[in-house]
N, C-alpha and C positions, 0 to 999 in steps of 0.2 A: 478380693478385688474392690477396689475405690472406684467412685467416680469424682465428677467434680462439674457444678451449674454451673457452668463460666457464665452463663448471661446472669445469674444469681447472684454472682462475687461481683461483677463488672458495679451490676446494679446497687449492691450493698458498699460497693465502694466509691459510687457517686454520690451515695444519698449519705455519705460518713457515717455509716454504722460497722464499717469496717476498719477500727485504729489499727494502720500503718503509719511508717513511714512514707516521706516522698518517692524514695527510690525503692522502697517494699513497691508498691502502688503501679510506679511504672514498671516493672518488672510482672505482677500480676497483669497490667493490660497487655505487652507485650504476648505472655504465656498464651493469655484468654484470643487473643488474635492468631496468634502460632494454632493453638490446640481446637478451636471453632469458629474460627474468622469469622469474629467481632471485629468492626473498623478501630485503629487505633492511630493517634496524628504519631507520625514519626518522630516528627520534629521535638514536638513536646516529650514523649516516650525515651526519645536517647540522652536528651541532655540532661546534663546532672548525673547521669550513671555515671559511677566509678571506678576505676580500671578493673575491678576483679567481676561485679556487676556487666563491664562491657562485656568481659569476655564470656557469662553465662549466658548472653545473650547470643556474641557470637555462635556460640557452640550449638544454641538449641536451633538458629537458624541452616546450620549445616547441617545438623539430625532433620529437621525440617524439610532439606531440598536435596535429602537422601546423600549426603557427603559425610562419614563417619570414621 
């Protein structure tokens, strides 16, 4: 079993000691809001994602709001 600090990645991803990409990035705050809701701006978070990105996103908020 894994775990995962989201407040720990969030953190290490603001302070850039975490090299991503832009859309790595928002993809990770997305997750870290899905998975221990952390605030994440929406607005900033969806744009720029790319259609195959959109759609992981869509998917994990369906897994999210029990729709599978």
């Amino acid at each position: 079993m894994a775990s995962i600090d989201w407040a720990a990645a969030i953190t290490a991803l603001n302070d850039t000691h975490l090299p991503c990409s832009g859309s790595e990035g928002r993809l990770l705050r997305l997750a870290a809001s899905l998975a221990h809701a952390i605030p994440v701006d929406l607005q900033d978070a969806l744009t720029g994602l790319d259609d195959h990105n959109t759609a992981l996103t869509l998917a994990a908020v369906e897994r999210a709001t029990g729709h599978r």
